[in-house]
N, C-alpha and C positions, 0 to 999 in steps of 0.2 A: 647420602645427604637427606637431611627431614625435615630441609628446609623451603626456600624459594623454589629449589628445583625438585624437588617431591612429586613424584604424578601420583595428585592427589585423587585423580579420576578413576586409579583402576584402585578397588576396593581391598583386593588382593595385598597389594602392597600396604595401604596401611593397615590391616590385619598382620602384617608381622613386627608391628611394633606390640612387641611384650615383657617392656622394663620398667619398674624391677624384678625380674624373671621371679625370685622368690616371695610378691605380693600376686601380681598377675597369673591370671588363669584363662586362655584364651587371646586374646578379644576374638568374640564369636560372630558378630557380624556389626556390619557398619548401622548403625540407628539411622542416621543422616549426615548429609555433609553439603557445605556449600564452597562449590569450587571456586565460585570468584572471590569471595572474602579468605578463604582456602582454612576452614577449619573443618574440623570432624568427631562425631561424639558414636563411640561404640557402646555393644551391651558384650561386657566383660567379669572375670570371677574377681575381685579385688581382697584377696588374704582368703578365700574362699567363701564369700560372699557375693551375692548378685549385682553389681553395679553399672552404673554409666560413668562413661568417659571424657574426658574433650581435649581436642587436643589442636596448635594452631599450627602450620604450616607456610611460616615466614622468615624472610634472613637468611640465615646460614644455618642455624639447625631446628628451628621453629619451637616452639615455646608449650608446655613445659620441658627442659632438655636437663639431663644429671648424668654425672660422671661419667659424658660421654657419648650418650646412649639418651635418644628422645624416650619420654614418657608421657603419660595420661595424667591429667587432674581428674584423680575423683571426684564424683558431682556426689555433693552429699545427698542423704534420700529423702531428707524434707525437701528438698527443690527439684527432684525429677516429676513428680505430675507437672509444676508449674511449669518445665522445660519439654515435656513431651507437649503439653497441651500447647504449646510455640510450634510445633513444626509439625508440616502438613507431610504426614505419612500416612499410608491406609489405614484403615481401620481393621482388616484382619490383623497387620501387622504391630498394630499399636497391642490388640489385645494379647496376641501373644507374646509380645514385650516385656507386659504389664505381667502376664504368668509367670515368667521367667525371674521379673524383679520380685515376685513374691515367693518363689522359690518350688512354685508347681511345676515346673518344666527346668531342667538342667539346661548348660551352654551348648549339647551336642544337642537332641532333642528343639532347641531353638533353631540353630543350623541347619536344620531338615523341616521344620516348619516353613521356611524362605524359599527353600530348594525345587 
């Protein structure tokens, strides 16, 4: 379920949402997430590009949900500075975020930056 009953707390779990298997690459780590409104936005490969994600975790299968199978809303990339600069995350980790969307650092290489 991806939805109301989602444990949207352990990171892990939603890290394996990756549909449409054949757009997605990753999701490599959680950006941020807030559990009481219960959404969550990844840095993920979208067609094999760098992107951010978002995704709600409400209802029955939480939103966006297709053929079955939850999925991510791509965050286009003229609104990701205005959405990183919303949410209080560290600053090493913003910058190496900000590497990764520009495509100096890969999804694995980010994964080991957090670690």
């Amino acid at each position: 379920m991806a939805g109301k009953n989602f444990k949207i707390d352990d990171d892990k779990e939603i890290l394996k949402i990756n549909s449409p298997r054949v757009s997605v690459g990753g999701p490599y780590v959680v950006v941020y997430k807030d559990i009481i409104e219960r959404w969550a936005i990844v840095a993920l490969d979208w067609e094999k590009e760098p992107r951010l994600g978002i995704r709600w975790f409400w209802g029955n299968a939480g939103n966006p949900f297709s053929t079955g199978h939850p999925t991510w809303l791509i965050i286009p990339p003229k609104l990701v500075i205005s959405i990183l600069n919303g949410l209080p995350i560290e600053f090493q980790f913003r910058k190496r975020l900000e590497d990764y969307l520009c495509g100096k650092v890969d999804g694995k290489e980010l994964i080991h930056s957090i670690e």
